[in-house]
C-alpha positions in Angstrom: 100.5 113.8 87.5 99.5 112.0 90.8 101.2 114.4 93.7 101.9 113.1 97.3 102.1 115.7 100.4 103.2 115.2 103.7 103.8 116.7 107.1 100.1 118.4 106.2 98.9 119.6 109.5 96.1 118.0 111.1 93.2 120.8 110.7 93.8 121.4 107.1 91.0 120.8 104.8 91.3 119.5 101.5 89.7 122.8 100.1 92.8 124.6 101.2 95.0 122.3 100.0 93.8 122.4 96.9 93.6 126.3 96.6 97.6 125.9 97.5 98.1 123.8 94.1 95.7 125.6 92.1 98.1 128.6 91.8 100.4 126.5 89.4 97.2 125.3 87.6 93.8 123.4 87.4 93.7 120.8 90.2 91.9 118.0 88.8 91.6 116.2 92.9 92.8 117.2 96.2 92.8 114.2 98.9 93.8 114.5 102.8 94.1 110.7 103.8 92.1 110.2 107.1 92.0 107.0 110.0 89.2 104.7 108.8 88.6 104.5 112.3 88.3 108.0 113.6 88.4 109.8 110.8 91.3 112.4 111.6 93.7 113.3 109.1 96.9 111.3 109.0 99.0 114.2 107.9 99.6 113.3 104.3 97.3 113.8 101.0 97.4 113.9 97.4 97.3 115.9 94.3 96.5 115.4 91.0 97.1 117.9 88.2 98.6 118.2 84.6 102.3 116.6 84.7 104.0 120.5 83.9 102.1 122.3 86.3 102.3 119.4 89.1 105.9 119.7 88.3 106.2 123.7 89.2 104.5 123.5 92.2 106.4 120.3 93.4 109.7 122.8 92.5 107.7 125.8 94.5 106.0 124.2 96.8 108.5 121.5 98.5 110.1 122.2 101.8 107.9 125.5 101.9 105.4 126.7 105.2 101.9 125.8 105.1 99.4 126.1 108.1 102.3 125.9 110.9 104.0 123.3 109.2 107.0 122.4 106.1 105.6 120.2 103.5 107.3 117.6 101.9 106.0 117.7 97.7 106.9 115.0 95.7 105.7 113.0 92.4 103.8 110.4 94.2 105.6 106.8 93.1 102.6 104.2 92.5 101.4 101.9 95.4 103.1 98.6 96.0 100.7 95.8 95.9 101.3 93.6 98.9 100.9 89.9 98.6 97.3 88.8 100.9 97.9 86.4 103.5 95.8 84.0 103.1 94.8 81.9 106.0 95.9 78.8 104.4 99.4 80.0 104.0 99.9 81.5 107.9 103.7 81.0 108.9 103.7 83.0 111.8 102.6 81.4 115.2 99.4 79.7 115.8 98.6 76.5 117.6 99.8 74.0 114.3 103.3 75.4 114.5 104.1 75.4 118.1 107.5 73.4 118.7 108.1 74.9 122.3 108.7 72.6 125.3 106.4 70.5 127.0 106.4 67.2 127.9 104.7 63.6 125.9 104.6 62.3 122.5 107.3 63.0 120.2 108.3 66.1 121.5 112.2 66.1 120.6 113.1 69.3 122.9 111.1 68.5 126.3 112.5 65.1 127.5 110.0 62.6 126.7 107.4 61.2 129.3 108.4 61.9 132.5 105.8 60.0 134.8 
């Protein structure tokens, strides 16, 4: 069972999360997501674990104090996959889809040639 965590404070370390879990059973991983930037915890993490025992300490566990903080515990839900942008298919902005005012050519909004 695949657990997700949040509201983790910042300074935990996944070793102690994982000792938190590994009271309801074996903890197979224990994850703290960080920035890929600077590296820093973003406060969330997950769990993974045998689907009983990840259930027990989702039922002990949520809404409980942890290093200073309440976590929320719940049965992660699997990652939606976003559709890629592709430059190709770009509908926001950019210089081929400007229809703004101005003045010349065909430009229906600006009032034609004005010299």
């Amino acid at each position: 069972m695949n657990i997700f965590v949040s509201n983790i404070n910042y300074a935990t370390k996944e070793y102690e999360l994982q000792d938190l879990f590994a009271e309801f059973g074996e903890v197979s991983s224990a994850k703290i997501v960080t920035d890929r930037e600077t590296g820093r915890s973003r406060g969330f993490g997950f769990i993974e674990m045998e689907d009983e025992e990840g259930r027990q300490a989702i039922e002990a566990l949520n809404q409980k104090e942890f290093n200073g903080k309440i976590l929320n515990v719940s049965e992660a839900k699997p990652r939606e996959e976003k559709p890629r942008r592709s430059f190709d298919n770009n509908r926001g902005g950019g210089y081929g889809n400007n229809r703004g005012g101005g003045y010349g050519g065909n430009n229906r909004g600006g009032g034609g040639n004005r010299w």
